[in-house]
C-alpha positions as CSV (number, residue, x, y, z in Angstrom):
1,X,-55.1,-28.2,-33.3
2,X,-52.1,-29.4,-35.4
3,X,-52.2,-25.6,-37.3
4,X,-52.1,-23.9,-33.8
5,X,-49.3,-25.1,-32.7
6,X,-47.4,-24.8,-36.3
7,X,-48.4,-21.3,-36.0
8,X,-47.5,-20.7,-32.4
9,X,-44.3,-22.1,-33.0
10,X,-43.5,-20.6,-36.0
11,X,-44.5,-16.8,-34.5
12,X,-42.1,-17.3,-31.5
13,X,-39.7,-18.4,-34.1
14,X,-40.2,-15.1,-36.0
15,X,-40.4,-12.7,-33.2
16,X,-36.6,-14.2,-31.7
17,X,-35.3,-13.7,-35.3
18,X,-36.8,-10.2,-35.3
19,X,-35.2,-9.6,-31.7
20,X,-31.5,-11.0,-32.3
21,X,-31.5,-9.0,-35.4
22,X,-32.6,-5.8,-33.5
23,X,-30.3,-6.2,-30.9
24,X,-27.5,-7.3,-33.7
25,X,-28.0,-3.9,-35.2
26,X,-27.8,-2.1,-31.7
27,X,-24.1,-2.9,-31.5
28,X,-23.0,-1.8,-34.8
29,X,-24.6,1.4,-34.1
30,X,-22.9,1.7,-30.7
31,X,-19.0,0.6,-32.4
32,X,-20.5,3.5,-35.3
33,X,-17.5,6.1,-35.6
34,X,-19.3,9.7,-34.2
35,X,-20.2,12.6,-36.6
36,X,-17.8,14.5,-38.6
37,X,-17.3,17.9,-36.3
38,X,-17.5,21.0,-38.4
39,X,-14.7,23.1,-39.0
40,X,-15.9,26.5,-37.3
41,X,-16.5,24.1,-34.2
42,X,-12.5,23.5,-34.4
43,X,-9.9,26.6,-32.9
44,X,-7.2,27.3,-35.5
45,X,-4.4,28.0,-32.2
46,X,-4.5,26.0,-28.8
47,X,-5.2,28.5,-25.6
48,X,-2.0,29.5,-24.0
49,X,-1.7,30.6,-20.6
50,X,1.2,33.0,-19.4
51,X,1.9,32.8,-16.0
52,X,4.1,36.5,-16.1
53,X,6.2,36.7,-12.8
54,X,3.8,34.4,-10.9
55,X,6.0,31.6,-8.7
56,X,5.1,28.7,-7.4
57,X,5.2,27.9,-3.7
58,X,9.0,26.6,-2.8
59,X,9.7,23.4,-2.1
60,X,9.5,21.6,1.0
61,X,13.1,20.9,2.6
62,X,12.8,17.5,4.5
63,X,15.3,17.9,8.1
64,X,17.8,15.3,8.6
65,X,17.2,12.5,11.3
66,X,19.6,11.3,13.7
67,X,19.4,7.3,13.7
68,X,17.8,7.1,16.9
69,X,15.0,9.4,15.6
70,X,14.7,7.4,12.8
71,X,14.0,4.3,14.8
72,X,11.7,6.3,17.0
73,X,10.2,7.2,14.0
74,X,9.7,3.7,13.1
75,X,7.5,2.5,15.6
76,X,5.6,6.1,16.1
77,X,3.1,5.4,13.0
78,X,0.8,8.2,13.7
79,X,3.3,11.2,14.1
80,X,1.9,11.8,17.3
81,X,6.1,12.0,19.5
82,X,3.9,8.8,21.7
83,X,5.2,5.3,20.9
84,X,1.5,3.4,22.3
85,X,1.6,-0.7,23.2
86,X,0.0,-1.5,19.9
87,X,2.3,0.8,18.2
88,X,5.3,-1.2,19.9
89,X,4.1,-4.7,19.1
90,X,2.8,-4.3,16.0
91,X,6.8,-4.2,14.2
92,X,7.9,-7.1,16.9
93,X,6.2,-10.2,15.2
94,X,9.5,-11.3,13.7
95,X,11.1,-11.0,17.3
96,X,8.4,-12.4,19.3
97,X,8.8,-16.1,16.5
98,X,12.8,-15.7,17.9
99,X,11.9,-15.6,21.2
100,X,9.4,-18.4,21.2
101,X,12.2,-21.5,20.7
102,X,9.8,-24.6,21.4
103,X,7.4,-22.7,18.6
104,X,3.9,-22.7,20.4
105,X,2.9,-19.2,20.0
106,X,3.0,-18.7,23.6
107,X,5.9,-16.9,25.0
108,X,6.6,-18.3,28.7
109,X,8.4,-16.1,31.0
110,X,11.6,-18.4,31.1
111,X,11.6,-17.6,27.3
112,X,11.1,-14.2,27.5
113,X,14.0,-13.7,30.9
114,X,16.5,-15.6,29.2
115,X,16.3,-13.5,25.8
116,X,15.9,-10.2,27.9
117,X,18.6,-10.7,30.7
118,X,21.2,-11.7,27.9
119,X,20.3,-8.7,25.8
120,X,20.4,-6.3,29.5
121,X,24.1,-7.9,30.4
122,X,25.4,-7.2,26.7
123,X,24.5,-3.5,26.8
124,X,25.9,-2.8,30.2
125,X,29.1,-2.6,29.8
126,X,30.1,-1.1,33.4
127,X,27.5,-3.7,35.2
128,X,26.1,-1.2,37.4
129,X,23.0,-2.7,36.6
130,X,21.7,0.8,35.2
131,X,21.4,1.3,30.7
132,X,22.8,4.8,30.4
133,X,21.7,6.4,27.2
134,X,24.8,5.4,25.3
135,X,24.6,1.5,26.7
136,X,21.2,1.8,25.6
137,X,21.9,2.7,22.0
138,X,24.2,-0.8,21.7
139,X,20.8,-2.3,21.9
140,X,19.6,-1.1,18.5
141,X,19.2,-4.0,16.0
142,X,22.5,-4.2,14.0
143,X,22.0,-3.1,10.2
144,X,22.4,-5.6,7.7
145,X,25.3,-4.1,4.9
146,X,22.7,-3.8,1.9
147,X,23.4,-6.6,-1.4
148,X,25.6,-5.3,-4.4
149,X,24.0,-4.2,-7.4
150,X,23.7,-6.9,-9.6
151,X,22.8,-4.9,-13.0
């Protein structure tokens, strides 16, 4: 019984040296450099291609924007001329966190009046009560002069 299990043991010994070793010699085949290529395989000149008086298509000429477009442009994701609801609130997250002062992530309609009746008595300047198109473009968010270069 003794030599059975000597020589059970000492086969499954063998058979993982045999396997490691097999596998060992695997890689080094696989990180082998390839076959030398033979030199009729090889061109003596690379392929040149002459494209003669063929032109390419001319480039595209992007139209300037007025600002207002631009802003349009900013909340209009999809191109379509429509500005949709989720189009509109999706760039106001910043706003809505100035508008909420107690911080609850609920806007109440006191905070929302306040914010809104302030911002409708700044633009009209002739208090008829009424945003002509020029009182209405006062109510564009103010740019912010952009940081020297600090190279």
């Amino acid at each position: 019984m003794k030599g059975l299990v000597s020589g059970a043991f000492i086969a499954l010994v063998l058979a993982g040296t045999g396997l490691f070793w097999w596998q060992g010699r695997a890689q080094v085949e696989e990180a082998a450099p390839p076959p030398p290529v033979a030199e009729s395989a090889v061109p003596d000149t690379l392929p040149s291609v002459d494209p003669g008086d063929q032109r390419g298509p001319d480039l595209p000429e992007a139209t300037e924007l007025t600002r207002e477009q631009r802003r349009f442009f900013r909340y209009d994701r999809n191109r379509d001329l429509k500005i949709t609801r989720r189009e509109m609130l999706s760039t106001r997250t910043a706003a809505f966190r100035k508008l909420d002062k107690d911080g609850n992530n609920l806007l109440t309609f006191e905070e929302w009046a306040v914010a809104t009746v302030d911002k409708f008595e700044g633009a009209d300047s002739d208090g008829d009560n009424e945003l002509t198109p020029s009182e209405f473009r006062t109510t564009a968010p103010k740019r912010k002069p952009k940081p020297a270069c600090r190279c």
